[in-house]
C-alpha positions in Angstrom: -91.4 39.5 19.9 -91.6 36.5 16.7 -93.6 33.8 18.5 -93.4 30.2 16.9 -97.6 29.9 17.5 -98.0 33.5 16.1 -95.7 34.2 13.5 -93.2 31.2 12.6 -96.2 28.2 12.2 -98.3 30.8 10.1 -95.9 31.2 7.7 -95.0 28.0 7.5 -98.4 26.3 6.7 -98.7 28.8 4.4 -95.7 27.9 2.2 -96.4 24.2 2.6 -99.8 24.4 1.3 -98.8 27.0 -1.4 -96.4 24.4 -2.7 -98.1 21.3 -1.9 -101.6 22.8 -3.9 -100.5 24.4 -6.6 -98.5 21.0 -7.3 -101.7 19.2 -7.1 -103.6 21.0 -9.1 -100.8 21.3 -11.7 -101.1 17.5 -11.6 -104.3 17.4 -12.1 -105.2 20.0 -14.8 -101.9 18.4 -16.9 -103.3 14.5 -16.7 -105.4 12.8 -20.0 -108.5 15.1 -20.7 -110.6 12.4 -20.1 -109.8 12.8 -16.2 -110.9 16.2 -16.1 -114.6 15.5 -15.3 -113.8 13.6 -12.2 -111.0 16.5 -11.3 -114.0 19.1 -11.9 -116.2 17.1 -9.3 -113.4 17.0 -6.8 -112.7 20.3 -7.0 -116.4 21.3 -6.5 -116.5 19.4 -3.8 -113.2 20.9 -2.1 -114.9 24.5 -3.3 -118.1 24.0 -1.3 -116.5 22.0 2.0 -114.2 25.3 1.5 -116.9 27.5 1.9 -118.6 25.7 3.9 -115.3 26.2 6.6 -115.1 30.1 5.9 -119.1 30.2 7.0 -118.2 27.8 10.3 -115.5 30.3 11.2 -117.1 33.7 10.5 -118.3 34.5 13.8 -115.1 32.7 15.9 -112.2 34.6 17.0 -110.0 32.1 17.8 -107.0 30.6 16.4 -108.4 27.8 15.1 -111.3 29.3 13.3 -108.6 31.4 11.5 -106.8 28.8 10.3 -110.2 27.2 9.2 -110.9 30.6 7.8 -107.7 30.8 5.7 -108.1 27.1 4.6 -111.7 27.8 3.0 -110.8 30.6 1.2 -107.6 28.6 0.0 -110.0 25.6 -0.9 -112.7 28.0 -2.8 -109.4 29.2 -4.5 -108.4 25.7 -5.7 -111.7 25.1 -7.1 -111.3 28.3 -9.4 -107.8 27.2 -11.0 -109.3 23.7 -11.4 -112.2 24.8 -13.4 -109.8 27.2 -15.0 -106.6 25.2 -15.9 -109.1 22.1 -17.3 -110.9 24.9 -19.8 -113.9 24.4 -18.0 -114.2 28.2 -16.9 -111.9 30.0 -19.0 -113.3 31.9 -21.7 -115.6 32.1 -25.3 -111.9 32.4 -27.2 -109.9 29.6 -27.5 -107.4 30.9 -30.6 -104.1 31.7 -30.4 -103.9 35.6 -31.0 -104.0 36.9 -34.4 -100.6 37.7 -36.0 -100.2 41.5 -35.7 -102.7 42.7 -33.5 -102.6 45.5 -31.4 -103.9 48.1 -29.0 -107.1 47.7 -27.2 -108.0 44.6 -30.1 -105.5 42.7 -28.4 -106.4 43.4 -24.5 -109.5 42.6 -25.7 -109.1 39.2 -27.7 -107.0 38.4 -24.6 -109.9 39.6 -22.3 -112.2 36.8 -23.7 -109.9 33.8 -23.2 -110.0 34.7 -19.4 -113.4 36.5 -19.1 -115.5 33.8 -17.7 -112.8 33.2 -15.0 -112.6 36.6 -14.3 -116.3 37.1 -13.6 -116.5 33.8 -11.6 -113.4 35.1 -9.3 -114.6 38.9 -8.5 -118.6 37.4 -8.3 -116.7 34.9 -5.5 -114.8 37.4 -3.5 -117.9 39.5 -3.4 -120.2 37.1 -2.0 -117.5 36.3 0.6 -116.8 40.1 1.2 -120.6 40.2 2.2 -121.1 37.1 3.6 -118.1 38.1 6.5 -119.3 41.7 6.7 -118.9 43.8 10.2 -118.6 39.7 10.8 -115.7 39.2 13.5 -113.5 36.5 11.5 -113.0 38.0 8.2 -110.2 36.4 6.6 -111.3 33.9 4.4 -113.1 37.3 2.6 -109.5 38.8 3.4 -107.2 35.9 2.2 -109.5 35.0 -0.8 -109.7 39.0 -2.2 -105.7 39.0 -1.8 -105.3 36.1 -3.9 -107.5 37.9 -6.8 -105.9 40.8 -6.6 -102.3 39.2 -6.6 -103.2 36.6 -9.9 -105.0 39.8 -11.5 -101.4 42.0 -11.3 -99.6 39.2 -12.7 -101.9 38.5 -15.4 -102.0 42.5 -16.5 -97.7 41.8 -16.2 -97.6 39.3 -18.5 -100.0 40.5 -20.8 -97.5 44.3 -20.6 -94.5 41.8 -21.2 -92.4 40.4 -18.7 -88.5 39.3 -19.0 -89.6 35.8 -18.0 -93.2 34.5 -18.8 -92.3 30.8 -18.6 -95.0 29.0 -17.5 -94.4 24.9 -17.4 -97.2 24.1 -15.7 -99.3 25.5 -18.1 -101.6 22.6 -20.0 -101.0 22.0 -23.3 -104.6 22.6 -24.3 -104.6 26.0 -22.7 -101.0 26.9 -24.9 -102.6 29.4 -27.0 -102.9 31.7 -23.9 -99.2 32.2 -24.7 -99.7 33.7 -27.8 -101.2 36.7 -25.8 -98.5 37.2 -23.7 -96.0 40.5 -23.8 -92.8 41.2 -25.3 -89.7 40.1 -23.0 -89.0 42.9 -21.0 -89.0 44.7 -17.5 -90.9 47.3 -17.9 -92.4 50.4 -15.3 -95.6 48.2 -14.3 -94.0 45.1 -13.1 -91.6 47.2 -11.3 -94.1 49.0 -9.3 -95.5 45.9 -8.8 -93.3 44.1 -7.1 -92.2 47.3 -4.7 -96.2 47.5 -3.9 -97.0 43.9 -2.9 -93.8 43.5 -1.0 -94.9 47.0 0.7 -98.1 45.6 1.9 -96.2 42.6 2.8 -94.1 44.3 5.2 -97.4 46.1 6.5 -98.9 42.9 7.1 -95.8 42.3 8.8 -96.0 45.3 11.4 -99.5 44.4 12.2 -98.5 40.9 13.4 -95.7 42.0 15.1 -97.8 44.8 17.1 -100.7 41.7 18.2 -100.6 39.8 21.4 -97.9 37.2 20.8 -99.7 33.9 20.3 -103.0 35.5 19.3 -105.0 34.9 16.6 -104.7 38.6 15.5 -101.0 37.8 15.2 -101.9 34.3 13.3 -104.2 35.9 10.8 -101.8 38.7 9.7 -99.2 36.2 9.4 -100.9 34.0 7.0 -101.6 37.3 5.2 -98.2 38.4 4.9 -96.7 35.0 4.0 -99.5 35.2 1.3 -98.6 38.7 0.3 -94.8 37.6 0.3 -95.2 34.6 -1.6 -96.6 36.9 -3.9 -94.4 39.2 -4.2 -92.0 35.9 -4.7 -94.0 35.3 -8.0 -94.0 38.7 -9.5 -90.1 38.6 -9.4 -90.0 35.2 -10.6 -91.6 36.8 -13.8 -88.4 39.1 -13.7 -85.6 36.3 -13.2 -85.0 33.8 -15.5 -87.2 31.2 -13.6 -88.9 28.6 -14.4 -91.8 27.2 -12.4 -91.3 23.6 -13.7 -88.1 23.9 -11.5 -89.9 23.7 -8.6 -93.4 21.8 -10.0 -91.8 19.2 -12.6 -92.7 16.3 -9.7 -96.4 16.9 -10.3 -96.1 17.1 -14.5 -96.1 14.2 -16.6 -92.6 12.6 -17.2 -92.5 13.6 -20.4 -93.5 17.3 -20.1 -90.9 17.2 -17.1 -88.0 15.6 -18.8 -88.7 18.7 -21.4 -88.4 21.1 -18.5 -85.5 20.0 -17.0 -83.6 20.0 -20.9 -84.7 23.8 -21.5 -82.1 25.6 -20.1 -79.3 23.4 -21.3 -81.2 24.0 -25.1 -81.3 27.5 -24.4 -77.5 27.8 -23.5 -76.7 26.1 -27.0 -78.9 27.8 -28.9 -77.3 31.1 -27.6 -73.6 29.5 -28.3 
């Protein structure tokens, strides 16, 4: 039986803070460089009062410490696609891609744009995999490990080639990263994909359905699938002709946003 405490709230944080974070982090990767110190010291600050939460919650089996839980990890997130989206921790190559290349010298010239992100995500969701080990409230580990795995498929889909790779809230100091992206296509990979993460959503699914109505088993396997559903949102947004500004231009500048909103009328005389 769907109970508001157990299933519908759940869900519903999670797509409010989903929208309402990655706005403000949009806004404040795509602000004057100049900011970006004092956005790198907030979001270290949001990172460690994250984790800080997750290691509050660990040994708490309530519904409250799972929310707390889930927040944490969110927070530690955030703190990663700050340092990311300002350059601070994104990689040793900062080039576009060279014309032409191909094969593995192209995965890895696009490896080293990301690499130092990369390492700084998986050390992350180690540490909090062993920190919360045989621990009884686990999913900040959880929630933070599904978010890696979830940006690391779309990130090997766009690098494959996706139909739609538009990404607005992308800074304009990090627009080479474009340059590494795919050919427009749907191929196999994105595909299987989207069918696995929306199959390990509806898993998710079954197992808060099956808890104690109200409990914080059913809470915490909500907030998973939402998150797992959300992200199965995302892959097929890369599918669809989507674009993220759509839903994100309130937190660009005006001027990046008034570009947004004129793209698909551009497109649709271009193609006339």
């Amino acid at each position: 039986m769907v109970s508001w405490q157990g299933h519908i709230l759940p869900v519903l944080v999670t797509v409010a803070i989903w929208f309402l974070a990655t706005g403000l982090i949009a806004w404040l990767d795509n602000r004057q460089r100049e900011t970006f110190p004092r956005s790198l010291m907030l979001g270290a600050g949001i990172g460690l009062a994250g984790l800080a939460a997750i290691l509050a919650a660990l040994h708490w089996v309530s519904i409250w410490a799972v929310y707390l839980s889930f927040l944490g990890a969110l927070m530690v997130w955030s703190w990663h696609e700050i340092a990311f989206l300002t350059g601070a921790a994104a990689g040793p190559r900062r080039e576009p891609c060279p014309p032409g290349l191909q094969g593995w010298a192209r995965f890895s010239h696009a490896s080293a744009t990301v690499i130092y992100h990369e390492i700084a995500l998986a050390l992350t969701a180690l540490m909090l995999i062993s920190l919360s080990w045989m621990a009884p409230n686990q999913i900040g580990a959880m929630t933070f490990a599904l978010l890696y795995v979830l940006r690391l498929s779309a990130k090997l889909n766009i690098f494959a080639g996706v139909p739609n790779s538009a990404t607005d809230i992308l800074p304009a100091h990090l627009s080479y990263l474009k340059s590494y992206y795919g050919p427009k296509r749907l191929g196999a990979g994105l595909l299987i994909s989207i069918g696995t993460i929306a199959a390990f959503a509806a898993w998710l699914g079954t197992l808060a359905m099956a808890a104690p109505a109200g409990s914080a088993e059913a809470v915490g396997a909500s907030l998973l699938f939402a998150l797992a559903a959300l992200g199965a949102l995302e892959h097929m947004f890369l599918a669809l002709p989507f674009r993220d500004g759509a839903l994100w231009g309130w937190a660009l500048p005006k001027t990046r946003a008034s570009a947004i909103a004129a793209a698909p009328k551009l497109m649709l005389e271009e193609e006339s």
